[in-house]
Residue frames as a rotation matrix with the C-alpha (Angstrom) as fourth column:
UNK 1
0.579 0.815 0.000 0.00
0.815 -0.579 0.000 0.00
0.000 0.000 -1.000 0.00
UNK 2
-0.108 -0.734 0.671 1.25
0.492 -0.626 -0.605 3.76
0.864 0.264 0.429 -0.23
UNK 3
-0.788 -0.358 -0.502 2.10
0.567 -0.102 -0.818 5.85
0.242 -0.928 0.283 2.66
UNK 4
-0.776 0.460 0.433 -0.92
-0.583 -0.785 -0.211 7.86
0.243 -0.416 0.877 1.94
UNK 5
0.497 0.802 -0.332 -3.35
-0.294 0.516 0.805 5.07
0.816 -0.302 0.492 2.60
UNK 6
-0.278 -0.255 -0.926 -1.44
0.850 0.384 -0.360 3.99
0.447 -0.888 0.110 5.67
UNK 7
-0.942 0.042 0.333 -1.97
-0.151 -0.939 -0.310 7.98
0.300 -0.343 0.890 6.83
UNK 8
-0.275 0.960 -0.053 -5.67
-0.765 -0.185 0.617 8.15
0.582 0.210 0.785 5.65
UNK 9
0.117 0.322 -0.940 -6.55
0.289 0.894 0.342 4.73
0.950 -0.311 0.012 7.42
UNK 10
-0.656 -0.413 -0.631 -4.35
0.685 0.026 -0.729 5.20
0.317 -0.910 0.266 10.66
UNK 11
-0.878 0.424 0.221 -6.46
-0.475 -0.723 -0.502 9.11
-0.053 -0.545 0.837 11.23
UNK 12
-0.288 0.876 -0.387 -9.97
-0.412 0.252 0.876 7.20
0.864 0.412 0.288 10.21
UNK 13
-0.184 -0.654 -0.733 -8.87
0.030 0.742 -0.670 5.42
0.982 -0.146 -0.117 13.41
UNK 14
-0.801 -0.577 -0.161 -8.23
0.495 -0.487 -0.719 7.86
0.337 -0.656 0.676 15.31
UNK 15
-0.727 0.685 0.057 -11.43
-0.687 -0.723 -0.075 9.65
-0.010 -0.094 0.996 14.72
UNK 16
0.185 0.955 -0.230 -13.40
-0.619 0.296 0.728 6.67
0.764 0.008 0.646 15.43
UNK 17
-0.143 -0.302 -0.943 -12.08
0.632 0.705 -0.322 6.40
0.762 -0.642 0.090 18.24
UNK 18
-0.971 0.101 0.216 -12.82
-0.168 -0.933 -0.319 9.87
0.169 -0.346 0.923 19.34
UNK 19
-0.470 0.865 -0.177 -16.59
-0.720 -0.260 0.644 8.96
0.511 0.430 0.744 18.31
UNK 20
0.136 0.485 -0.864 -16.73
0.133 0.855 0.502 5.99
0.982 -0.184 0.052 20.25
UNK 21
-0.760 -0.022 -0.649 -15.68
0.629 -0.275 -0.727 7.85
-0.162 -0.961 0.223 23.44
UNK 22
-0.932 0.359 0.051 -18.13
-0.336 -0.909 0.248 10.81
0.135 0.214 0.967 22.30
UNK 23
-0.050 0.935 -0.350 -21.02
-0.457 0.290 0.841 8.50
0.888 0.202 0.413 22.06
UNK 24
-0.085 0.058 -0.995 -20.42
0.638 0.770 -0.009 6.62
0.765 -0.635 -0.102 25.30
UNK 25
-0.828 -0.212 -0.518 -20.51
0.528 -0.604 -0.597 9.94
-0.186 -0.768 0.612 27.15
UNK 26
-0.851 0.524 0.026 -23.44
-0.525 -0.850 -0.032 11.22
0.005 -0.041 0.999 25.76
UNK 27
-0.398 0.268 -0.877 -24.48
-0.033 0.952 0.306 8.01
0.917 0.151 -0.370 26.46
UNK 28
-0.814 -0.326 -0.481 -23.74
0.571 -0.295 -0.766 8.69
0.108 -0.898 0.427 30.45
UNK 29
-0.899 0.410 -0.153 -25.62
-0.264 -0.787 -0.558 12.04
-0.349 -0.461 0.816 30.24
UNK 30
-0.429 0.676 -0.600 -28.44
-0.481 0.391 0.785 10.47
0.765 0.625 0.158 28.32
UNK 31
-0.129 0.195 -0.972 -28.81
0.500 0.860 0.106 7.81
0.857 -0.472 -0.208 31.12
UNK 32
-0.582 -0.249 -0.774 -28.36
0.811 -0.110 -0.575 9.95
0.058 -0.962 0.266 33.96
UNK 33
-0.889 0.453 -0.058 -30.69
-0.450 -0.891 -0.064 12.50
-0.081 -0.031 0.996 32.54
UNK 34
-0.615 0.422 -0.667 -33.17
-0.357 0.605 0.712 9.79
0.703 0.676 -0.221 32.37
UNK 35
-0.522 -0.355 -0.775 -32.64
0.753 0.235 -0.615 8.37
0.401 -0.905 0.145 35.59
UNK 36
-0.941 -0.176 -0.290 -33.45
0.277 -0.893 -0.355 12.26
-0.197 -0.414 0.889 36.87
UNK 37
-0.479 0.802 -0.356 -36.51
-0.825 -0.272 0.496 12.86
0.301 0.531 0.792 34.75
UNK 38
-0.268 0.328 -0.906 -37.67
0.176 0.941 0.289 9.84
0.947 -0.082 -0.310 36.43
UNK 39
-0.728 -0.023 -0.685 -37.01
0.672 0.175 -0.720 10.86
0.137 -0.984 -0.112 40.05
UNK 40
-0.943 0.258 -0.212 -38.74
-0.159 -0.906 -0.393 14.42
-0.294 -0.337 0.895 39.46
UNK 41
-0.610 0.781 -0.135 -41.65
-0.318 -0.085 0.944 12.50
0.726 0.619 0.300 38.26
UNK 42
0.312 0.472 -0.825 -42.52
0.464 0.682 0.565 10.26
0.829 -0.559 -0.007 40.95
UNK 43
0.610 0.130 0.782 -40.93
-0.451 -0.754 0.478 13.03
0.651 -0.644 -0.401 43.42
UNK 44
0.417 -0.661 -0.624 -37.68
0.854 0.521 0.018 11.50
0.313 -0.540 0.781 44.88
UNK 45
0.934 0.062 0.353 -36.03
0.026 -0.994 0.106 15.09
0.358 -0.090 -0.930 44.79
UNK 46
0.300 -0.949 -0.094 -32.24
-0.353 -0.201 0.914 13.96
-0.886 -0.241 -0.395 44.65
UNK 47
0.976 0.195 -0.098 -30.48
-0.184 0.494 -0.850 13.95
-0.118 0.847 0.518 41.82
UNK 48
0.287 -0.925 0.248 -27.16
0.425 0.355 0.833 12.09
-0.858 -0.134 0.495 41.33
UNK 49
0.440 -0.381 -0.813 -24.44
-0.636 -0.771 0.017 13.03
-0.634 0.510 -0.582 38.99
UNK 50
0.812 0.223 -0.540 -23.19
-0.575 0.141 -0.806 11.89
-0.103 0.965 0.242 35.75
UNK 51
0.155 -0.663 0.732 -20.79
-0.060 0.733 0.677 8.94
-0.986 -0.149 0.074 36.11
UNK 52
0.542 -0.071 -0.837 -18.59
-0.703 -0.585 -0.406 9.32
-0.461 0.808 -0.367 33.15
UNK 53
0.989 -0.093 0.116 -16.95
0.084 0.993 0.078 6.76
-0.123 -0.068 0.990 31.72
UNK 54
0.212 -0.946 -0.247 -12.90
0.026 -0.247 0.969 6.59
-0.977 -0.212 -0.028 31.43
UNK 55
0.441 -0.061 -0.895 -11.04
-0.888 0.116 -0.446 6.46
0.131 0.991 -0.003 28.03
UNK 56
-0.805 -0.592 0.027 -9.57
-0.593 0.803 -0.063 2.96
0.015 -0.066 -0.998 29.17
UNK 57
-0.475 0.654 0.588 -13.22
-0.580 0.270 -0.768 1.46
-0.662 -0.706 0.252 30.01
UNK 58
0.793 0.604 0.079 -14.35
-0.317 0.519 -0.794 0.44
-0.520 0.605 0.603 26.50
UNK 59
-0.041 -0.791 0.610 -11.62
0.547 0.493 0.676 -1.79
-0.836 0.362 0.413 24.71
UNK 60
0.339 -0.250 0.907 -12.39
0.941 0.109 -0.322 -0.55
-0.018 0.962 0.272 21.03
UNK 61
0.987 0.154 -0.037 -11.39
0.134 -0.936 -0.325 3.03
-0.085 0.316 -0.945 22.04
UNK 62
0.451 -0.866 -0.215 -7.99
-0.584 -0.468 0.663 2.65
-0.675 -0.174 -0.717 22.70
UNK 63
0.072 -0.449 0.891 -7.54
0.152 0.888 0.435 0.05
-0.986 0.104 0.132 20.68
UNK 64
0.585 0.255 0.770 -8.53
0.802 -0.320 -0.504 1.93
0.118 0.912 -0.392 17.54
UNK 65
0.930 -0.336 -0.148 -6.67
-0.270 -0.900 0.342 4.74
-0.248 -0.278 -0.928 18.91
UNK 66
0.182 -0.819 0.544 -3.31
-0.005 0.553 0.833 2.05
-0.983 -0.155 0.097 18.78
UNK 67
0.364 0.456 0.812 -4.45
0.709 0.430 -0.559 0.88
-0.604 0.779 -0.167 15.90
UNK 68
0.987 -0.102 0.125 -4.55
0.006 -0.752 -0.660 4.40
0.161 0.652 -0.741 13.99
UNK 69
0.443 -0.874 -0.200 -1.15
-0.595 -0.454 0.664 5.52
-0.671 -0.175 -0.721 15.91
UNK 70
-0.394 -0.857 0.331 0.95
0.086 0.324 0.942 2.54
-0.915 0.400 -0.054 14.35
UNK 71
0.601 0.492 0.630 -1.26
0.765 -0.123 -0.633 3.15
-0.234 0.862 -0.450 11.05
UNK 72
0.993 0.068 -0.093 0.59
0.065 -0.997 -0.034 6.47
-0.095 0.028 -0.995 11.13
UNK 73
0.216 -0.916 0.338 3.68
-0.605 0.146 0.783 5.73
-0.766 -0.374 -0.522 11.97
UNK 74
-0.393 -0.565 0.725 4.07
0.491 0.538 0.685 3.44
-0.778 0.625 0.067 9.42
UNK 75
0.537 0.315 0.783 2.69
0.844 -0.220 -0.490 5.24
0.017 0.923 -0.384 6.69
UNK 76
0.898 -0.439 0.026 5.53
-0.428 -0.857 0.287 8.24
-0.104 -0.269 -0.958 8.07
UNK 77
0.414 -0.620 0.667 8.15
-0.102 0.696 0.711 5.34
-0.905 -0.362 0.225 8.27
UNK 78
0.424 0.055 0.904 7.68
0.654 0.672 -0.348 3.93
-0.627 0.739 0.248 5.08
UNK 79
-0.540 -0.598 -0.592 9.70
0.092 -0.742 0.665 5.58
-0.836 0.305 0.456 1.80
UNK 80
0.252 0.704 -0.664 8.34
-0.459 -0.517 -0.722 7.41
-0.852 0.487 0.193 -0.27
UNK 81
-0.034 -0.295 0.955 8.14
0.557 0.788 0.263 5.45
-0.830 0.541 0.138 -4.05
């Protein structure tokens, strides 16, 4: 393959790996605004806060993140033809 498809792949990576933390956090506030809109219906009157998840917590994020880096890296490595 050429070094720009090792580039172009490796950032595709990267940025779905961004999205898959992005969605698991508005995932969080989704749930915990749920959760809330629940107590204030039935009158509980405490509301808890938004347990967030880590970036280590879901395997495919860093792993796509890895993934992309050595995508990069080799496609920076590699000589030009």
């Amino acid at each position: 393959m050429e070094r720009r498809t090792f580039i172009f792949l490796g950032a595709i990576f990267m940025i779905v790996s961004g999205m898959f933390y992005t969605a698991e956090r508005v995932a969080a506030i989704l749930a915990g605004g749920l959760a809330d809109g629940g107590s204030a219906i039935h009158g509980g009157g405490t509301f808890g806060t938004v347990d967030y998840p880590g970036f280590f917590d879901n395997l495919f994020v860093y792993l796509f993140f890895i993934i992309g880096l050595l995508l990069v890296a080799t496609g920076y490595i590699q000589k030009k033809s």
